[in-house]
N, C-alpha and C positions, 0 to 999 in steps of 0.2 A: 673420261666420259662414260657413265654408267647409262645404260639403258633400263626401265621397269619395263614393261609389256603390263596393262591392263589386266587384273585377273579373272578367270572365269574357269570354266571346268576342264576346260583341254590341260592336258599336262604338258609341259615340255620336253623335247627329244634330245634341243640340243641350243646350249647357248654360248654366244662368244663373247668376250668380254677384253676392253680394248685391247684387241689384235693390233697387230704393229709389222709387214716384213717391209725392210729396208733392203735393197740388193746393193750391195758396196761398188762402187766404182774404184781400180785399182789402177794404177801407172806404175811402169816400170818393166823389166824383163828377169833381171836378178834378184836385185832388192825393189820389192814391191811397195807402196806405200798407199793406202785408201785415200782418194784425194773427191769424194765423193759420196754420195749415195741415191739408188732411185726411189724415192718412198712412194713405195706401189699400192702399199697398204698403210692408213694411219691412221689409228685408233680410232676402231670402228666397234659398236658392240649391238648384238641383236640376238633374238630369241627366236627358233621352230618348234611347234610344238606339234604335238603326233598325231600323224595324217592329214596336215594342214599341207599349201605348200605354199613356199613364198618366194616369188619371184624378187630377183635380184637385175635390174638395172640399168642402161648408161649406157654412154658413149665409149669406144674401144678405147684401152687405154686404159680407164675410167680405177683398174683394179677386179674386177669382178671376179674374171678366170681366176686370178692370183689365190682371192676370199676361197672360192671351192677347194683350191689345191692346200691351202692350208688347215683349211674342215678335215680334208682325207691326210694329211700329213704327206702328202705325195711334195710335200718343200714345207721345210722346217720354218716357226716362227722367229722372227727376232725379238717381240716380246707379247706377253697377254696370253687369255685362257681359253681353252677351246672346251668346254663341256657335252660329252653325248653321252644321255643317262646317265648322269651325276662322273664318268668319268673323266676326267683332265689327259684331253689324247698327246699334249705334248710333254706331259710327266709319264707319261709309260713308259716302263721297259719295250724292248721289241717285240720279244713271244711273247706281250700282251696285246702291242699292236699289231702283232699279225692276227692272233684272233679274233681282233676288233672287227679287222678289215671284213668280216664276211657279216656285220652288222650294216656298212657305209658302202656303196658302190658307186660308179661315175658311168657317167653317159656322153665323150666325146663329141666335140662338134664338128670333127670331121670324118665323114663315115669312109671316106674311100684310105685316107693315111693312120686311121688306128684297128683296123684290122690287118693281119699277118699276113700276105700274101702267098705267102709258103706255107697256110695249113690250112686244110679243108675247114668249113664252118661250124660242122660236127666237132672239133679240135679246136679249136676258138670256142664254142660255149662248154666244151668238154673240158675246157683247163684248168678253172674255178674250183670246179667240183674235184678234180683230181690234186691240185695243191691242197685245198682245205680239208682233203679225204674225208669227202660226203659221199662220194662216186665213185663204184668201179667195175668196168669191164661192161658185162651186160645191162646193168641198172644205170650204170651213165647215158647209157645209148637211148635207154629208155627217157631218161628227163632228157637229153638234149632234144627227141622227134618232140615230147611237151611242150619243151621252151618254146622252140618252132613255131608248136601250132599257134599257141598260146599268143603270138606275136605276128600270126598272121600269115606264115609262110609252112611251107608244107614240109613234111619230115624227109621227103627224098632229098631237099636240098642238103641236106650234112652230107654230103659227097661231093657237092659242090666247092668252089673255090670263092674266092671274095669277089673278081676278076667276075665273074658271072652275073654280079648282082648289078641293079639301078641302085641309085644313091637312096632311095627309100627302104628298099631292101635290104640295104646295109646298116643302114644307121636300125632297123629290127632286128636285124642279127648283133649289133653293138646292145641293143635293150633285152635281146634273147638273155647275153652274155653277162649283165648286170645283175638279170633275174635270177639266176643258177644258184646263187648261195645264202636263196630268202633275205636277202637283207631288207633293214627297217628305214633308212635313210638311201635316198640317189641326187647325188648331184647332178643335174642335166647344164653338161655345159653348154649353151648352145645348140640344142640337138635337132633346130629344123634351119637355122641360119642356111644352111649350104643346099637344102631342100628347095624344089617349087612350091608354087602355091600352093597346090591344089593337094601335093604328099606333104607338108605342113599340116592342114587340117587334119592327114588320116594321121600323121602320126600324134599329133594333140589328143586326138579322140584316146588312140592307143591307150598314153600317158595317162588321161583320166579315166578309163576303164580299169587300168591295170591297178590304179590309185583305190580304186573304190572295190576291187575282188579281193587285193591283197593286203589293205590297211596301208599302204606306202605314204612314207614322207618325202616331198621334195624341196630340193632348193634348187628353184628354176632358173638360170643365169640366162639372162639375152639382154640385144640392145633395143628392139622390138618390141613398145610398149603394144601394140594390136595383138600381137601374139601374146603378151604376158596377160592382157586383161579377159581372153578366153580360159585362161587354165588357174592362175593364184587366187590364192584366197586375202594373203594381202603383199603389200607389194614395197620393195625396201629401193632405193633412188641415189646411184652411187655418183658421184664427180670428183675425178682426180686424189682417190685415194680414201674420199670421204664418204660416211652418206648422210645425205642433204634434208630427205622425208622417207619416213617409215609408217604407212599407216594401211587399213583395208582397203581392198580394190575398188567397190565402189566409192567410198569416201574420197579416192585421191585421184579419180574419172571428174568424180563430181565438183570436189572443192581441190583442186591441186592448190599451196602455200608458196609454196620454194619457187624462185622465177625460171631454174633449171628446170622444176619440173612441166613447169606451165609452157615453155620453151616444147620440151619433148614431147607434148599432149597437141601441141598446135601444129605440129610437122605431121599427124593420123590422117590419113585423107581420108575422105567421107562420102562412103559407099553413093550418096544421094548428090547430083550434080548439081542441084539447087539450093543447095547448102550452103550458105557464105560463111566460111571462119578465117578469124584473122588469125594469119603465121607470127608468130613472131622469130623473129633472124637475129638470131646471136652474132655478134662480129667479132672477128678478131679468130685467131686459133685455142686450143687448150695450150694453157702453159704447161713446161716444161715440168714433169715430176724427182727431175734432180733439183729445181730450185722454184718450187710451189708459192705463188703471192704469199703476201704474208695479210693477216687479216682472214677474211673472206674467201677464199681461192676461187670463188666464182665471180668476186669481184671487176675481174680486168673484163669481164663479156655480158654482165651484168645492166640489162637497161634500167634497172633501178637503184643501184648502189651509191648509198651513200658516203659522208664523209668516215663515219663509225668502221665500216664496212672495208676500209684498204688500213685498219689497223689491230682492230679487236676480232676474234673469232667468234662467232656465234654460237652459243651452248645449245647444243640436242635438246630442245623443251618438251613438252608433252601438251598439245595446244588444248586438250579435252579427246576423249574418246580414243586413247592410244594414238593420237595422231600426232607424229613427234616430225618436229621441222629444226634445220640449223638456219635460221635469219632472221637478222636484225630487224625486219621489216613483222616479223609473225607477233613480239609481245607488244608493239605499238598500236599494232590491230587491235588486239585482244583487248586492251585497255580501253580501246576506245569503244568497242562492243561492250564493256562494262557502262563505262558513262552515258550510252546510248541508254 
């Protein structure tokens, strides 16, 4: 499954091309034997292109986290290509991938368990800089009270411990921490899920401030289409390893295709209580990703699924406009929008 993106004058940062990781399920204590696999990820392919940012998707489970971890190589693929700036990061040597790494940074989604508890915060955005010897001594001291500012919190706090911070505070000091080695790509896994409301909005602002002072690319990971549709530019729709619609945000606000997605647009509640929208209720659970329907995979929770649909898979088309859907239900449309 190849994906085109629509061409126009942005360039591309970074493209993936069917990605594939399987995590082997093994039995046994001596002799081991694979008698399984979890296909977390399965041949999924999409394009970022620079200072764009595109939100990624879906219900937990779904693969997402997995899709970032594989972008940073922080978990090897089992098969397909991961392109950033024309490089293939899972053909690197390592001292190429560690250079890479201060081009690619990640933004944890949980702000209290990926900070160190045993190093002041000065030493957490101070590390970066000191492994990639950008930093040292007094000039480090200097960017980390920046980073700070830069993110909102004051330079006394590097004396501070993590232990000290609100969950808003921390997850600034996680984006402090990301910022330190200029990089041009951030993964934000998650990075308001664990937040309130109201530190959600600031730290969104943050994101897109930081986006528009520093040129940043992101790949925004959540399950929170309200939160995705304030910050991407356009927005990629994952289910059980797949994804299902890739297209711009307003476009798939406006006309969602896929019934998954039109599913997760109808669960938004609507600021205005005189608002009537009809839910629609998926039944049944997510199947299993050691042994995925066969056909459709959205098939078994699918209120419109046909007989095609629990046999054949649906090929990633491009409906017009970059707006690329996997269902059988999208070129029947199309066809008939012609006959009209």
């Amino acid at each position: 499954m190849t994906v085109k993106v629509k061409k126009d004058q942005q360039e591309v940062l970074l493209e993936v091309k069917n990605l594939v990781k399987h995590f082997p399920i093994r039995q046994g204590i001596i002799f081991t034997k694979q008698v399984g696999a979890v296909q977390a990820v399965d041949d999924i392919s999409f394009n970022v292109h620079k200072g764009e940012t595109l939100g990624l998707v879906g219900e937990s489970g779904c693969g997402k986290t997995t899709t970032g971890r594989l972008i940073l190589r922080l978990l090897e693929a089992t098969s397909g290509e991961i392109y950033f700036d024309g490089k293939n990061i899972p053909a690197l040597p390592k001292d190429e991938m560690r250079e890479l790494r201060k081009e690619m940074q990640i933004i944890f989604q949980d702000p209290y368990g990926s900070l160190n508890p045993r190093m002041t915060v000065g030493d957490i955005i101070g590390e970066p800089l000191h492994i990639h010897k950008l930093a040292r001594g007094p000039e480090k001291e200097k960017r980390v009270r920046e980073l700070l500012e830069v993110v909102g919190l004051n330079a006394f706090h590097a004396r501070r411990f993590p232990h000290e911070f609100s969950g808003g505070q921390r997850q600034r000091i996680g984006i402090a921490r990301a910022l330190a080695v200029n990089p041009r790509l951030i993964i934000a896994d998650e990075p308001v899920s664990a937040l309130d409301v109201s530190i959600q909005a600031q730290v969104i602002n943050l994101l897109e401030d930081l986006q528009e002072e520093y040129g940043l690319t992101y790949l925004f990971i959540a399950h929170d289409l309200s939160v995705v549709k304030h910050i991407s530019d356009r927005v990629a729709v994952m289910y059980l390893g797949k994804i299902v619609e890739l297209t711009g945000k307003d476009e798939l606000y406006r006309n969602p295709k896929h019934p998954y997605t039109q599913a997760l647009l109808s669960a938004i509640p609507e600021a205005d209580p005189t608002i009537k929208k009809e839910r629609i209720l998926l039944r049944g659970d997510v199947p299993s990703p050691i042994n995925p329907p066969k056909g459709c995979r959205f098939h078994t929770r699918c209120p419109k699924a046909m007989d095609i649909c629990r046999v054949e898979e649906p090929e990633f088309v491009d409906t017009g406009d970059g707006h690329f859907v996997a269902c059988h239900l999208v070129p029947a449309a199309n066809e008939g929008k012609k006959l009209a």
